[in-house]
C-alpha positions in Angstrom: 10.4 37.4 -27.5 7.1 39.5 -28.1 6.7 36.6 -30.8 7.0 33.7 -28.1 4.6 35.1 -26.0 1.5 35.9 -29.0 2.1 32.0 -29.8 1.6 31.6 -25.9 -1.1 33.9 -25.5 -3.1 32.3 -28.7 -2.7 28.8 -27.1 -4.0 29.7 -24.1 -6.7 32.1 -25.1 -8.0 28.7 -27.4 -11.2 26.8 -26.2 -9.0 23.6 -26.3 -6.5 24.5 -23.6 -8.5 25.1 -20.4 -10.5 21.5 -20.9 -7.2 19.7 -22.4 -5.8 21.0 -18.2 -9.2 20.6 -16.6 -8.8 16.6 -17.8 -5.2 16.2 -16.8 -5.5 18.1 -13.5 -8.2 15.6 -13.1 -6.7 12.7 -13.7 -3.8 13.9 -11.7 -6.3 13.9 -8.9 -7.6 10.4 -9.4 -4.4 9.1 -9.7 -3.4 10.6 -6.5 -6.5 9.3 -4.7 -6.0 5.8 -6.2 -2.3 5.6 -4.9 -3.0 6.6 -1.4 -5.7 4.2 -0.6 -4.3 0.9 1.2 -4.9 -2.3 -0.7 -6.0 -5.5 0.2 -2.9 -6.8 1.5 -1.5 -3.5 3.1 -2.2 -2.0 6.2 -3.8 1.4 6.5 -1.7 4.5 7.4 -3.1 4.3 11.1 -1.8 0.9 12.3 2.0 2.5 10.3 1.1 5.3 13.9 0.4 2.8 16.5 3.3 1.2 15.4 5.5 4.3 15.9 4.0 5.3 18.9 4.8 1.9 19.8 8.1 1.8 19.2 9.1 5.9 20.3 9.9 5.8 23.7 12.2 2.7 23.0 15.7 2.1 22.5 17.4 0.0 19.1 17.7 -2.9 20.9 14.5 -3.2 22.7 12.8 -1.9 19.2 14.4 -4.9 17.1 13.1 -7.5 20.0 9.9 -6.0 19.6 9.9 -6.3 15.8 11.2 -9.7 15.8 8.7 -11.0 18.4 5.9 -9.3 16.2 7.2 -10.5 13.1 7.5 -14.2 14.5 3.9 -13.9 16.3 2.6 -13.0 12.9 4.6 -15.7 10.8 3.0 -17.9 13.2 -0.7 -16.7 13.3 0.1 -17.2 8.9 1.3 -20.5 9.3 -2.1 -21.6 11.3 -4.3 -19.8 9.4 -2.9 -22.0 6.4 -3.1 -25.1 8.1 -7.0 -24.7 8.8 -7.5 -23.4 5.6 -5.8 -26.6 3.9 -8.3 -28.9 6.8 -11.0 -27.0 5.2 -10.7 -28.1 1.6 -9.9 -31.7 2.4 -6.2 -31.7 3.5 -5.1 -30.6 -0.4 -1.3 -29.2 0.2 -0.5 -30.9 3.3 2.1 -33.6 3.4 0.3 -36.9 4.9 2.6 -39.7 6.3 1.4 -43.1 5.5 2.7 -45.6 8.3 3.3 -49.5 6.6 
């Protein structure tokens, strides 16, 4: 055992160790940072709370009404914002009806 820990001690006592941890425990820490940080097609952390807050002082079935009715409001808000977008660069994606 006395062996074990001279390996030990000679490994960490080496110049290489401390900046070999000092990198990791930095990247560790970028990584971290990187993976908290909303992207650009998730919400931030705070509109997760005014959801909650929202939906605490209701009960399941008035919560699911109130998902569904913000779901559908947003499915629709989606749907519009697509079909000005399509206006805007000529009508390209729409289906047009020709009348004979």
């Amino acid at each position: 055992m006395s062996l074990f820990f001279a390996e030990l001690r000679k490994i960490w006592g080496g110049r290489v160790f401390p900046v070999l941890l000092a990198i990791l425990a930095s990247a560790n820490l970028l990584l971290l940072w990187m993976g908290t940080r909303p992207t650009a097609k998730q919400p931030p952390a705070s509109a997760y709370r005014a959801v909650g807050v929202e939906l605490s002082d209701k009960t399941m079935e008035e919560k699911r009404a109130y998902l569904h009715d913000k779901y559908t409001e947003i499915e629709s808000l989606v749907k519009i914002g697509q079909y000005y977008r399509e206006q805007a660069y000529g009508g390209y994606g729409l289906t047009q009806y020709r009348q004979d």
